[in-house]
KEKEBA-872312 format. One record per atom (N, C-alpha, C, CB): residue in one letter; x, y, z. Coordinates in steps of 0.2 Angstrom, whole numbers, plus 2048, in hexadecimal, padded with zeros to 3 digits. Glycine has a CB too. Layout:
N
AXYZ;...
***
This chain:
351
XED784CBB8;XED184FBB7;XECD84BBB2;XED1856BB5;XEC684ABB4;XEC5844BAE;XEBF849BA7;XEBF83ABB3;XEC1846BA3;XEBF84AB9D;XEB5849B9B;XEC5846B95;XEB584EB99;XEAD84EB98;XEAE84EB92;XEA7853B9B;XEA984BB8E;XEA884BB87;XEA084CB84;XEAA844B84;XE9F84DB7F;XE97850B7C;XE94849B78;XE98858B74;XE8F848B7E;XE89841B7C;XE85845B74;XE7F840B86;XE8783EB6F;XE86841B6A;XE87847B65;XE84841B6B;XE7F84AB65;XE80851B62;XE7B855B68;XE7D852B59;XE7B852B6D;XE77857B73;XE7C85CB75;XE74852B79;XE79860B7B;XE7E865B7F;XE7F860B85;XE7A86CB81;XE7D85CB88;XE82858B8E;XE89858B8C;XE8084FB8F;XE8B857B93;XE93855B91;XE93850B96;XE9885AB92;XE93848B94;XE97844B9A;XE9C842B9C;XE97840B9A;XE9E83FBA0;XEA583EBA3;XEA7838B9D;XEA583BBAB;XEB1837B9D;XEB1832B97;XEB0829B9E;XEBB833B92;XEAD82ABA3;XEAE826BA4;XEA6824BAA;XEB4827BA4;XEA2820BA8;XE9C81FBAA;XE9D819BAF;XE9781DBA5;XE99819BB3;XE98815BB9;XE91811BB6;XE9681BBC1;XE9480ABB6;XE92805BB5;XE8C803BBB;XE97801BB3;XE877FFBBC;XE837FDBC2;XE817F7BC4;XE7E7FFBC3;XE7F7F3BBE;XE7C7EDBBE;XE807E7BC3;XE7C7EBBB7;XE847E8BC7;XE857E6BCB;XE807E6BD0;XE897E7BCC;XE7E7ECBD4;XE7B7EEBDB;XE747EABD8;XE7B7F8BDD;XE707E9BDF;XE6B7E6BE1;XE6E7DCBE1;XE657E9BDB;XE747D9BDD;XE757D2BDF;XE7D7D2BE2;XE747CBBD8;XE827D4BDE;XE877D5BE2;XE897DBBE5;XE8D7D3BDE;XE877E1BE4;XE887E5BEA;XE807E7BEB;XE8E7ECBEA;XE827E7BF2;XE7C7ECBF8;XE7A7F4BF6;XE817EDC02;XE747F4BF8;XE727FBBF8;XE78800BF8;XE6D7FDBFC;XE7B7FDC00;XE7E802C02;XE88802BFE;XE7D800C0B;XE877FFBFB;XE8E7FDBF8;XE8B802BF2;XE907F5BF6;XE88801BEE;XE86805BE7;XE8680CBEB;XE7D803BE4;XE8480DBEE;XE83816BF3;XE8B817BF3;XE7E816BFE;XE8F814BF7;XE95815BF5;XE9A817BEF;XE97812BF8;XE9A814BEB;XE99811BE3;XE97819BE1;XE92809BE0;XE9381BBE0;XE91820BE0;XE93826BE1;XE8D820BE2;XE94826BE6;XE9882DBEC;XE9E82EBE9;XE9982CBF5;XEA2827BEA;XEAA829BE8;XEA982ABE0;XEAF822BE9;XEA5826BDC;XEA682BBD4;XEA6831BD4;XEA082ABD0;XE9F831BD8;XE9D839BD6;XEA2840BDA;XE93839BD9;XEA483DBDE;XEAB83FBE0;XEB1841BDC;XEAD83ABE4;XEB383ABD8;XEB683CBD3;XEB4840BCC;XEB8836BD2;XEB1841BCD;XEAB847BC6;XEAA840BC2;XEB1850BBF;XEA883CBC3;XEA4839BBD;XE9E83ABBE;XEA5833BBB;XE9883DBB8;XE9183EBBA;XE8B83BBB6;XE90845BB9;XE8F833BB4;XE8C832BAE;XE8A829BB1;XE93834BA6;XE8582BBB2;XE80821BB3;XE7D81EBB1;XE7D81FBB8;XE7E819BAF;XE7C812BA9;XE7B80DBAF;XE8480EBA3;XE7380EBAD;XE6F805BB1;XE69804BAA;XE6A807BBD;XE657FFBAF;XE617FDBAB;XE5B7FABAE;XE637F9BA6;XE547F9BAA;XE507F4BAD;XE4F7F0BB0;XE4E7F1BAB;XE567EABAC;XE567E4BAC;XE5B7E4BB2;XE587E1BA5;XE5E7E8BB4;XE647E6BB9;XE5F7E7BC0;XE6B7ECBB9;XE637E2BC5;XE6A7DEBC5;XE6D7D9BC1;XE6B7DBBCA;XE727D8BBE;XE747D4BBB;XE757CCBBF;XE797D6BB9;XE767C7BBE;XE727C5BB6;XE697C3BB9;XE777BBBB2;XE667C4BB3;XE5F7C8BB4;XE5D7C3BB8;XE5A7C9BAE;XE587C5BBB;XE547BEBC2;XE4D7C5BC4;XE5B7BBBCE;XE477C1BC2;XE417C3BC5;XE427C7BCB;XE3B7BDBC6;XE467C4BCE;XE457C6BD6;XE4C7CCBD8;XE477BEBDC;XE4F7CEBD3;XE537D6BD4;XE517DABCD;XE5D7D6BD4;XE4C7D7BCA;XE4C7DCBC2;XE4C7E3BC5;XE457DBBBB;XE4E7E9BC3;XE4D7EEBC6;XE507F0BCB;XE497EFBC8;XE557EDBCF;XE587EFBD6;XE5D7F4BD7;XE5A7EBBD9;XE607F3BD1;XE667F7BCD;XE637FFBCD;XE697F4BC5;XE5F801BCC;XE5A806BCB;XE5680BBD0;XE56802BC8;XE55805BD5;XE52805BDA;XE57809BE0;XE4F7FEBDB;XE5D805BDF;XE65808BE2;XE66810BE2;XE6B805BDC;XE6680FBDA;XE67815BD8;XE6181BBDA;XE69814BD1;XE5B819BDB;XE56820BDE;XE56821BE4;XE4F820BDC;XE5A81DBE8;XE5A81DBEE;XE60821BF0;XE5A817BF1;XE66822BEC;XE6A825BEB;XE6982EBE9;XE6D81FBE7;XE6682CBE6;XE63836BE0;XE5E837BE6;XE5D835BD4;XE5B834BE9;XE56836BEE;XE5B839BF5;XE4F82FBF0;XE5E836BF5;XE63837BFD;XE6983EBF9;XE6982CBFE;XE6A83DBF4;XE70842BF2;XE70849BF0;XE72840BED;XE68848BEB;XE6784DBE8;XE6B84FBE2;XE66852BED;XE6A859BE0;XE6F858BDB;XE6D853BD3;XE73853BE0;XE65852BD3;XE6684DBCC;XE66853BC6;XE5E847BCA;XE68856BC7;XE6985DBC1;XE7185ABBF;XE69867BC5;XE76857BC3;XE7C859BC2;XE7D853BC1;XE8085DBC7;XE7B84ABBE;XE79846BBE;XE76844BB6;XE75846BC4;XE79840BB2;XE7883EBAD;XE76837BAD;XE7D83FBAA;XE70834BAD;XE6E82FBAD;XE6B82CBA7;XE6A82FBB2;XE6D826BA7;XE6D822BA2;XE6981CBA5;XE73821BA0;XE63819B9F;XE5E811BA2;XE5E80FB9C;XE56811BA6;XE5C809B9C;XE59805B95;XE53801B96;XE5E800B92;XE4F801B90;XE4A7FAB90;XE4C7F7B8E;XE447FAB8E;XE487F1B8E;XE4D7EBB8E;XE497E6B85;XE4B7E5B97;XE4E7E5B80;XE4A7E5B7C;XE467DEB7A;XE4C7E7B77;XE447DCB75;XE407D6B75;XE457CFB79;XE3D7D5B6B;XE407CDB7D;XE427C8B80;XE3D7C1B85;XE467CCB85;XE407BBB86;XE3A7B8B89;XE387B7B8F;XE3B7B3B88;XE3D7BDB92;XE3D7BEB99;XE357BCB9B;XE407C5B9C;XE327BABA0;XE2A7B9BA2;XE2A7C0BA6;XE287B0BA7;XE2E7C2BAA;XE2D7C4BB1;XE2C7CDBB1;XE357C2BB6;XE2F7CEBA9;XE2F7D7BA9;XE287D9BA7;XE367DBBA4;XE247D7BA4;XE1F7DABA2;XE197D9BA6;XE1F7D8B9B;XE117DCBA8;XE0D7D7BA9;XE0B7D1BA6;XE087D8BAA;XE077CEBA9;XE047C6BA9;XE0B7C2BA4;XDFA7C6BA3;XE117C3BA4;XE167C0BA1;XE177BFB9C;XE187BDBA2;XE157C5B97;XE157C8B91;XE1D7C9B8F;XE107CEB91;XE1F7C7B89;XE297C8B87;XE267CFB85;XE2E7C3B80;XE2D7D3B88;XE307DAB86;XE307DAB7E;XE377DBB8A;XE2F7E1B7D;XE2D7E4B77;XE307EBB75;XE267E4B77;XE317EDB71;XE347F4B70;XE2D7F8B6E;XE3C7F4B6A;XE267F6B71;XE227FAB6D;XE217FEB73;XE1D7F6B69;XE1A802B70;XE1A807B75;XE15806B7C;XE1780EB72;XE12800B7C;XE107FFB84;XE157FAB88;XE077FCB83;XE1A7F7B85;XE207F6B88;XE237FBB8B;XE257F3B85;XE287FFB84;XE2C806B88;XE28809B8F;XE2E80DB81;XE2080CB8C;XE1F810B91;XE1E80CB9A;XE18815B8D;XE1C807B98;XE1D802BA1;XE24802BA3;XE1B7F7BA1;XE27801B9D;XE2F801BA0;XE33807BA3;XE347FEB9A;XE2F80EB9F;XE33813BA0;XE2F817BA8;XE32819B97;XE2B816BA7;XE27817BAC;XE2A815BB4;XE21815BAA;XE2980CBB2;XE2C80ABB9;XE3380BBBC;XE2A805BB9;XE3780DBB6;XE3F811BB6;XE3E816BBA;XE41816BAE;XE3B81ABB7;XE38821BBC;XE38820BC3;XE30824BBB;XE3381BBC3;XE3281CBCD;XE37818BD0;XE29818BD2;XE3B813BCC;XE40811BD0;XE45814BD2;XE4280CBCF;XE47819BCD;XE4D81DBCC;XE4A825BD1;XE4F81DBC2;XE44825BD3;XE4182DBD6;XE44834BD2;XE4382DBDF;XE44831BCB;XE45836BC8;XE3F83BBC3;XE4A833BC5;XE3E83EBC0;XE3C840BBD;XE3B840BB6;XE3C843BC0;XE4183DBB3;XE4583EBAD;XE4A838BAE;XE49845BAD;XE4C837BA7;XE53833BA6;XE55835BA0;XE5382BBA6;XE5B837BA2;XE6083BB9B;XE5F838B94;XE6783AB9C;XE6382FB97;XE6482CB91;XE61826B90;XE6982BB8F;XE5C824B8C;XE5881FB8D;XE5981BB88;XE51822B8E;XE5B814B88;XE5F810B83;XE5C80AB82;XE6680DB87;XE58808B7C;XE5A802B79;XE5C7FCB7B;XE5D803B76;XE5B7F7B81;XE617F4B84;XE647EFB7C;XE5E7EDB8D;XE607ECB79;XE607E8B72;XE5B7EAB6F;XE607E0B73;XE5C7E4B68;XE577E9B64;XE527E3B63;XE5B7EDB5C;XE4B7E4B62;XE447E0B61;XE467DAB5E;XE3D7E4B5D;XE497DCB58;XE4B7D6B52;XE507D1B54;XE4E7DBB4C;XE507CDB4F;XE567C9B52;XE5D7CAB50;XE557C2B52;XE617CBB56;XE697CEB53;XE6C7C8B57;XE6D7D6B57;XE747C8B57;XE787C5B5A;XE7A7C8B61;XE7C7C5B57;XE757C6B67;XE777C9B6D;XE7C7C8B71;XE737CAB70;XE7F7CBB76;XE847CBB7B;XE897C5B79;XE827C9B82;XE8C7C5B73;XE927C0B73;XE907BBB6E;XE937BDB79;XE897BAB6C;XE867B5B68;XE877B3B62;XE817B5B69;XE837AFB61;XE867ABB59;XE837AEB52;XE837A1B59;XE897B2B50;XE877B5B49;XE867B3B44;XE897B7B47;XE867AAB45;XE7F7A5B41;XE787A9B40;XE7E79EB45;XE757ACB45;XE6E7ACB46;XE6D7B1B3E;XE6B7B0B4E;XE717B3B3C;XE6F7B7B34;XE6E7B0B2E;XE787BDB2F;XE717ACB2F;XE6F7A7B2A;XE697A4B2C;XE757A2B29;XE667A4B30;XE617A1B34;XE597A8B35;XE6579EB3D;XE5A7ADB33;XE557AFB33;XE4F7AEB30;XE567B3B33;XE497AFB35;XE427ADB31;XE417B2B2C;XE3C7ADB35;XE3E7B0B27;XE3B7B3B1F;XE387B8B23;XE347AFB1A;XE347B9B27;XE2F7BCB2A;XE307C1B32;XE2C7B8B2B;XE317C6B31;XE337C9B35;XE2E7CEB3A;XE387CCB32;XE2C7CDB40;XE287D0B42;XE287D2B49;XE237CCB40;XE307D4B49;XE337DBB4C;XE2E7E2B4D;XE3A7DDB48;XE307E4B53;XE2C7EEB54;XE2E7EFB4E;XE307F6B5C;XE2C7F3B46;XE317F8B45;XE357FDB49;XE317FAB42;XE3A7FFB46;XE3E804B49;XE3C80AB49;XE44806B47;XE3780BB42;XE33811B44;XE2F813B49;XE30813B40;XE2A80EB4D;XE2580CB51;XE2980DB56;XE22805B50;XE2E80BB58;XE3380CB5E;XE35813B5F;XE39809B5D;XE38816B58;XE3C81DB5A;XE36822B5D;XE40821B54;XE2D821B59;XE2A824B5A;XE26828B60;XE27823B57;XE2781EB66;XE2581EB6A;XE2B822B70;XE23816B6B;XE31821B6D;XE36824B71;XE3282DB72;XE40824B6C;XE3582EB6A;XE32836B6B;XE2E837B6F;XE2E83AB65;XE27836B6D;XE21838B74;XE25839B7B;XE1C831B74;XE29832B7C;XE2C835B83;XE30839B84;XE2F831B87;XE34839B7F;XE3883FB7E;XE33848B7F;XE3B83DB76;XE2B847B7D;XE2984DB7D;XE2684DB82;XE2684FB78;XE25847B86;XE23849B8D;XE2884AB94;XE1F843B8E;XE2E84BB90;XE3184DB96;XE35846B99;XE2B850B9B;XE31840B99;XE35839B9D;XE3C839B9B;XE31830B9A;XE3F83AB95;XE44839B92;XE4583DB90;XE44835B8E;XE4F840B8F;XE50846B8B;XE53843B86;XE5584BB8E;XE5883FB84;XE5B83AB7F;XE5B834B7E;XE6083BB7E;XE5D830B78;XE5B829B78;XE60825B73;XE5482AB76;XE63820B78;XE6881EB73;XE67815B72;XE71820B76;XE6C813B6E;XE6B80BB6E;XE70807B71;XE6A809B66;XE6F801B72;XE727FDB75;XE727F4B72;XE707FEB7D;XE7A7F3B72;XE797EDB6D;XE747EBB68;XE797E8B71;XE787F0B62;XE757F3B5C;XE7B7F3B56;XE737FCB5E;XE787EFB50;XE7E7F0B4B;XE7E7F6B46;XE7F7EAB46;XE817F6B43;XE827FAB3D;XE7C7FBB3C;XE867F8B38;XE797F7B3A;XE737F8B35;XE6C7F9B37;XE737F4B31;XE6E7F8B3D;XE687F9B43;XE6A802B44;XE6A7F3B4C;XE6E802B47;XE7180BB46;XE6F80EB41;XE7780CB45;XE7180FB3B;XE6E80FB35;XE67811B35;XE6E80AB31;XE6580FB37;XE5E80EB35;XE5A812B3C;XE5C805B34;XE5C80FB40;XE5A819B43;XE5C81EB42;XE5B81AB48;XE6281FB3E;XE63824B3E;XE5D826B37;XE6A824B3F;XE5D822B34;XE59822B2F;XE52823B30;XE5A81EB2C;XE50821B33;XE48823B36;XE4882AB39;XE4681DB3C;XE4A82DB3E;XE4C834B3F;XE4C838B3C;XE50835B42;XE50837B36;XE5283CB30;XE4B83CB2C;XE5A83AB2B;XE45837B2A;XE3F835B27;XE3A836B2C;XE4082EB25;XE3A83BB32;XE37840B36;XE33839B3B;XE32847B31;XE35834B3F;XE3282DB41;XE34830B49;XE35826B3E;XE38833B4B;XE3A835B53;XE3F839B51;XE3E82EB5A;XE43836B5B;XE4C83AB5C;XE50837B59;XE4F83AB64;XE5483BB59;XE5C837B56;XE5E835B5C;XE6283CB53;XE6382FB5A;XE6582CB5F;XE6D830B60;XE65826B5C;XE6D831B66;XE75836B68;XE7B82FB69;XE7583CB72;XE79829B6C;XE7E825B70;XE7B81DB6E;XE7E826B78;XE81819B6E;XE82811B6E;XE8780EB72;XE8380EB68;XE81808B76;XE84808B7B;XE847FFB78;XE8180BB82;XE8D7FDB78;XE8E7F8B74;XE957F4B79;XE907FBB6C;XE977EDB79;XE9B7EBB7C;XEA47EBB78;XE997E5B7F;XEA87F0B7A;XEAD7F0B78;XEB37F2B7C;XEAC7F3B74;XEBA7ECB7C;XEBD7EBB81;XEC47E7B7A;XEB97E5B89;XEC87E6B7C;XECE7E3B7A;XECF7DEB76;XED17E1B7D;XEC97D9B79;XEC77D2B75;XEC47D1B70;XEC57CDB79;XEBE7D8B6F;XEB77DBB6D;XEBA7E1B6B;XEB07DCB72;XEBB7E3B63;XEBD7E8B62;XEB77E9B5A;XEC77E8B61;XEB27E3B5A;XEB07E3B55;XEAB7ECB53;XEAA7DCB55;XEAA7EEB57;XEA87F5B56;XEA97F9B51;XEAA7F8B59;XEB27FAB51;XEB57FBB4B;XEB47FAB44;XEB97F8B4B;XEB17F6B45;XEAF7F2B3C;XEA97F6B3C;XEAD7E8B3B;XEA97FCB37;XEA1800B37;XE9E804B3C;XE9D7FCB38;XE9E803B40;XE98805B47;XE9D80CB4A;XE967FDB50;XEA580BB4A;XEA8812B4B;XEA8818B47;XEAD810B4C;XEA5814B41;XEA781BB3B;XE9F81DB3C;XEAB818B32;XE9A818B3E;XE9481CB3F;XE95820B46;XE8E817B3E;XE9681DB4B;XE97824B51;XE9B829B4F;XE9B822B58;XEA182AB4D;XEA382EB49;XE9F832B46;XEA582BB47;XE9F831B40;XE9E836B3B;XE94838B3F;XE9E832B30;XE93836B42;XE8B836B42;XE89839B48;XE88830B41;XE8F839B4D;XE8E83CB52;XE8A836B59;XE8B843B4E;XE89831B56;XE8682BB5B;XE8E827B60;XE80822B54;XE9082BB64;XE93828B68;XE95823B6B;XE92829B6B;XE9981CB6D;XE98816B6F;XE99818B78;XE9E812B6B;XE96816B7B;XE95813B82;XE9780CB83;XE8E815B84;XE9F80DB85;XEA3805B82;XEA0802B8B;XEAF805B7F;XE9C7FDB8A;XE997F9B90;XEA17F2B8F;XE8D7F5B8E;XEA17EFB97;XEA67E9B98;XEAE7EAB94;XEA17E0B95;XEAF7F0B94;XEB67F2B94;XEBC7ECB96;XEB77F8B98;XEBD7E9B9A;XEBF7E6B9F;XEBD7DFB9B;XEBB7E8BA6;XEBA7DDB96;XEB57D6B95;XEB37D3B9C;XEBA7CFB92;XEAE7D7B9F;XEAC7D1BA4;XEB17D1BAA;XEAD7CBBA0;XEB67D5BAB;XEBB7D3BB0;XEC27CFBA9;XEB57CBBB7;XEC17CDBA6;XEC67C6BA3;XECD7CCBA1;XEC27C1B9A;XECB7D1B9E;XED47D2B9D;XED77D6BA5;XED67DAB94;XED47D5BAA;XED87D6BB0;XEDD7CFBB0;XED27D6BB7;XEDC7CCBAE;XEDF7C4BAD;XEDC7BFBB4;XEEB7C3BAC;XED97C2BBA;XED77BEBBF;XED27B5BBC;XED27C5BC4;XED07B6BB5;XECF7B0BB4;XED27ACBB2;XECD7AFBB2;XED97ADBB0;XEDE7A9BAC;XEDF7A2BAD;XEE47ABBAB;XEDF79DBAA;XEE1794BAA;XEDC793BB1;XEED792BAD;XED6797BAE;XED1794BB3;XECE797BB9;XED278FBB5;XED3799BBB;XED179CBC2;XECC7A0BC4;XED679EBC5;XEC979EBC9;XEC47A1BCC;XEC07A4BD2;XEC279EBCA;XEC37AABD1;XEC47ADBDA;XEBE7AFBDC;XEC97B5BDC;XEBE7AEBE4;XEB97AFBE7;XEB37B6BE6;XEBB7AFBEE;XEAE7B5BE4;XEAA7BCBE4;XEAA7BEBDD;XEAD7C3BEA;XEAD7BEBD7;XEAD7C0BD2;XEA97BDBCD;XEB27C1BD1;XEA67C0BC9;XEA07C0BC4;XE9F7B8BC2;XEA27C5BBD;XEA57B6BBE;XEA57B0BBA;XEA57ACBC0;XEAB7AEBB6;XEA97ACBC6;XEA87A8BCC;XEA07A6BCE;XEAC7ABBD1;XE9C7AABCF;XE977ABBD4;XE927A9BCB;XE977B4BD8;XE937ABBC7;XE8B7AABC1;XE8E7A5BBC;XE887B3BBB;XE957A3BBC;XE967A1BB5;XE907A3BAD;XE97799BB6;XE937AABAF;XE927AFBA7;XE977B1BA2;XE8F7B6BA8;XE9D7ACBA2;XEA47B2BA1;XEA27ADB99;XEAF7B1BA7;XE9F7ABB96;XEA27A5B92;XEA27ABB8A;XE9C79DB91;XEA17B0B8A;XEA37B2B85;XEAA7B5B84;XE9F7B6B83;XEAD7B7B88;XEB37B7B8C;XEB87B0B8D;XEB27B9B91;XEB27A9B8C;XEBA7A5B8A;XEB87A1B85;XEBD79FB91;XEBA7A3B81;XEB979FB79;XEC079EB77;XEB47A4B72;XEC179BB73;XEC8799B6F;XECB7A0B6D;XEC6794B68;XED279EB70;XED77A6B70;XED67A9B74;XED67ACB6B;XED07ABB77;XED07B0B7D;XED57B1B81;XECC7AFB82;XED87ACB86;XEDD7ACB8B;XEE47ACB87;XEDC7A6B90;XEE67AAB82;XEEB7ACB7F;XEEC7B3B7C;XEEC7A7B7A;XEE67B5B79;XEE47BEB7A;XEE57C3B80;XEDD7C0B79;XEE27BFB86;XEE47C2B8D;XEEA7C2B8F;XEE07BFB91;XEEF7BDB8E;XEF57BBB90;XEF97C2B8C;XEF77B4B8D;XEF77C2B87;XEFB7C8B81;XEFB7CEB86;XEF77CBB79;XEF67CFB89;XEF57D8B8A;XEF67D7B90;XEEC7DCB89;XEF57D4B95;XEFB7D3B9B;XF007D3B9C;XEFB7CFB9D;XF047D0B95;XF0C7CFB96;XF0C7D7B94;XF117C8B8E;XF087DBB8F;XF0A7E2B8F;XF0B7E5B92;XF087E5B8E;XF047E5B95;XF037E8B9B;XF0B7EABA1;XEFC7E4B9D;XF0C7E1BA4;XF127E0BA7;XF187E4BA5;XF137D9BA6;XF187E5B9D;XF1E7E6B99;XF1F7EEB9C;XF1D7E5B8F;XF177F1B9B;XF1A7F8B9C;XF187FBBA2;XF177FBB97;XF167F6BA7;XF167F9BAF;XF0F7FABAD;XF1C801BB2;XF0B7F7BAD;XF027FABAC;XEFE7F5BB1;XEFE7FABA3;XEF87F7BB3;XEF47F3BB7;XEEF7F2BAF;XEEE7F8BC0;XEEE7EBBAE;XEEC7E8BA8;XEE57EDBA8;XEEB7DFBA7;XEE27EBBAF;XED97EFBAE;XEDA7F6BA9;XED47F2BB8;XEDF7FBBAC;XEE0802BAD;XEE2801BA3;XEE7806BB5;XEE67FEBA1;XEE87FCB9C;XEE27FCB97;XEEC7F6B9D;XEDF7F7B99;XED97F7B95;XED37F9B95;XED77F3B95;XED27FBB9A;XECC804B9B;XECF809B97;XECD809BA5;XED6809B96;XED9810B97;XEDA810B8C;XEE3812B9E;XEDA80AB89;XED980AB81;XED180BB81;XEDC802B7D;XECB80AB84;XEC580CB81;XEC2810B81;XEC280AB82;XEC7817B86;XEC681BB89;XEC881FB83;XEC881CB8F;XECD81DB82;XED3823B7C;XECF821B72;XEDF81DB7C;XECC81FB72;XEC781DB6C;XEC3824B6C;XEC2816B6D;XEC4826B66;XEC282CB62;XEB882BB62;XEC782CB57;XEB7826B62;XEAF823B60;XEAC823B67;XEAF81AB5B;XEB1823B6D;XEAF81FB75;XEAB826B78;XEB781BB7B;XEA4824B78;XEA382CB7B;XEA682AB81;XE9B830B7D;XEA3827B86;XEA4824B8C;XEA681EB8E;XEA0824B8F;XEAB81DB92;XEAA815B94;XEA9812B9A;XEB0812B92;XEA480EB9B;XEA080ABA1;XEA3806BA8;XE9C804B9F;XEA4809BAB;XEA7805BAE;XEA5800BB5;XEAC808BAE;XEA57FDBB6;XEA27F7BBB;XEA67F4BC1;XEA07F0BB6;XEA57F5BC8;XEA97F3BCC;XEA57EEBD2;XEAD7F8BCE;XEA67E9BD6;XEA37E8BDC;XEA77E9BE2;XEA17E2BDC;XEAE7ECBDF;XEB17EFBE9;XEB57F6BE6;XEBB7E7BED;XEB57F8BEC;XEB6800BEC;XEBE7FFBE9;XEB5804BF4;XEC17FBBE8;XEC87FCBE5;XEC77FBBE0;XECD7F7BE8;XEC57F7BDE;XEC27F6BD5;XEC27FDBD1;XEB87F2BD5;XEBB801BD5;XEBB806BD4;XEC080CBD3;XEBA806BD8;XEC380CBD8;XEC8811BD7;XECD811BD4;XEC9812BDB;XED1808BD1;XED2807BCD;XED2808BC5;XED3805BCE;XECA806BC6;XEC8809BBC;XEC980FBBC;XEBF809BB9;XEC6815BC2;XEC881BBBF;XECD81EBBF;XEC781FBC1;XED381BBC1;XED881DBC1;XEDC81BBBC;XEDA81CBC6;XED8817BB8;XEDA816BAE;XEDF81CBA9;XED2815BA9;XED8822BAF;XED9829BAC;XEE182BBAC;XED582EBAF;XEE5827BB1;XEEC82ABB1;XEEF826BAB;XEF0828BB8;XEEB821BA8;XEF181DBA2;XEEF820B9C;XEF0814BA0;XEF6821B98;XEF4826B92;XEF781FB8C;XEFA830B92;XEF2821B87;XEF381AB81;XEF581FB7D;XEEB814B7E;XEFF81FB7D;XF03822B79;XF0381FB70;XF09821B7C;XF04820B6D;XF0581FB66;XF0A817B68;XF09826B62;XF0E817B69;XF14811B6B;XF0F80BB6D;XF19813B71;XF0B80CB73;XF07809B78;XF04805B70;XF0080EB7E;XEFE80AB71;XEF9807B6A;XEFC803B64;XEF680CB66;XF02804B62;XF05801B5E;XF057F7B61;XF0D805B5D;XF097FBB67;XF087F2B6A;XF037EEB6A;XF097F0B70;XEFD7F4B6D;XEF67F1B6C;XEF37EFB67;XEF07F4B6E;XEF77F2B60;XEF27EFB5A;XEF87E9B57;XEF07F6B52;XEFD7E7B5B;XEFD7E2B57;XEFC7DCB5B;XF037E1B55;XEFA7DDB61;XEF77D5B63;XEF07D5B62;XEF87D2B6C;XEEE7DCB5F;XEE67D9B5C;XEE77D7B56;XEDF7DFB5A;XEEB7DBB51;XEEE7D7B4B;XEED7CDB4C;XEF77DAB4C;XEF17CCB51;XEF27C3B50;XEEB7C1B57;XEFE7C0B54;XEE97C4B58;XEE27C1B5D;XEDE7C7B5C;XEE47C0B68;XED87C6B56;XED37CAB55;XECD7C8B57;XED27CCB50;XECA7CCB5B;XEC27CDB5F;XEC17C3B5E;XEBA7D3B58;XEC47C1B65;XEC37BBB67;XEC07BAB6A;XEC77B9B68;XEBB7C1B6C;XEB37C0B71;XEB17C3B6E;XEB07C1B78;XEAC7C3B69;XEA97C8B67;XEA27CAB68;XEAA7C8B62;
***
């Protein structure tokens, strides 16, 4: 039976385990995502994370299709009462293609509201639950990147502020478009500081952070869990799995037909120095104790005290039903012990 847990400090309850999407519209079909769907929601998970920007990896010609999937799906199903949906806008970026006349994305309020809006008609909803932050305006270290860029920031910063942002959230929040509103690939201090703005009467509080954390990527830990924690901001752990890599299907290179790194070569935060000698560790575990490594590694992000939810992402209906069936692995006291010593000697070697 898969466990529901409390988004934030709201009254929802999601599933611990979210149906990822950004696949559908380039590697799976409408009609695959419609399936994808059915068998989740089969399995009682009621909890969906897409976005703007999806299909992955972003291209003018599917921004939105992932979205589009999915309202074709709520329009055919019905039922969006029983349906926890989750979208993001996409934050400052050079993309040409999302805005008119090819203006970069902005976290201000004639960005959010084109973006939240055109959410709406793709998804044929009337509402979205959780409405996310995909990054933040300013410049951070994104998806894996180089945490040089702190030693390199300009004197001059001329980022949305955050208050300008949360304010523009509220409004939608009072109009109904949005019920909650969380952040995505966000640090500490970025958190902070909304949370800080909210309490200094600037918008909503933020219930959820939707951040990448998996085996290789445990940097979360440092900080950001003791703020979900004590604060009640949830982690929504996205690429549990790194990407596909602690399945070990990439190891000493290899590259099977149809999978992610195969088809985009995007895996490169996932092969940096140590990685595969980190991956090797949790496979021999895994091996050691009779475990399917995926289920292994779903099934520690899931067992985290800080994890409201964890995301999960498939392109075949086996994939599928293997992530959910993580829920049968229990991460014993003994287990985790093993797990914290090969983080011990291989710490956040993608981070």
């Amino acid at each position: 039976m898969i466990e529901k847990r409390r988004l934030g400090n709201t009254d929802i309850k999601v599933t611990s385990l979210c149906l990822g999407t950004m696949t559908w519209g380039q590697q799976n079909t409408e009609a695959e995502g419609h399936l994808q769907l059915d068998y989740a929601f089969d399995r009682g998970i009621n909890f969906i994370d897409t976005a703007e920007l999806y299909s992955i990896p972003p291209r003018a010609e599917t921004q939105g299709s992932t979205e589009t999937i999915i309202g074709t799906w709520l329009a055919a199903k019905g039922g969006r009462d029983k349906i926890i949906l989750a979208s993001k806008v996409a934050g400052r970026s050079s993309f040409n293609w999302f805005r008119p006349e090819g203006k970069e994305t902005r976290l201000d309020e004639k960005n959010i509201r084109y973006a939240v809006d055109r959410s709406l008609k793709r998804l044929q909803t009337d509402y979205i639950d959780l409405y996310q932050l995909h990054w933040p305006d300013r410049a951070v270290p994104l998806f894996g990147g180089n945490g040089n860029i702190f030693r390199d920031l300009p004197t001059h910063d001329d980022s949305v502020p955050i208050e300008e942002t949360l304010a523009v959230l509220g409004r939608l929040v009072d109009e109904g478009k949005i019920r909650y509103i969380g952040l995505s690939n966000e640090t500490a201090w970025g958190t902070s500081r909304f949370l800080q703005a909210h309490l200094n009467g600037h918008g909503p509080r933020i219930v959820s952070i939707q951040n990448a954390y998996n085996l290789l990527n445990r940097t979360f830990e440092i900080g950001l869990a003791e703020i979900a924690l004590r604060e009640q901001v949830g982690l929504l752990a996205y690429s549990p799995l790194a990407q596909g890599y602690l399945s070990g299907k990439y190891q000493k290179g290899a590259r099977p037909p149809n999978a992610r790194t195969t088809l985009f070569n995007r895996g490169q935060r996932y092969e940096r120095p140590g990685t595969e000698e980190a991956i090797d560790a949790y496979l021999n575990l895994a091996r050691d104790r009779n475990l399917n490594p995926s289920q292994l590694a779903i099934a520690f992000v899931t067992s985290r005290k800080f994890v409201t939810s964890t995301i999960i992402g498939a392109t075949t209906m086996e994939q599928l039903k293997m992530d959910i069936d993580s829920l049968d692995v229990s991460i014993t006291t003994e287990l985790e012990d093993n797990i914290d010593a090969i983080h011990q000697i291989h710490q956040n070697p993608a981070p």
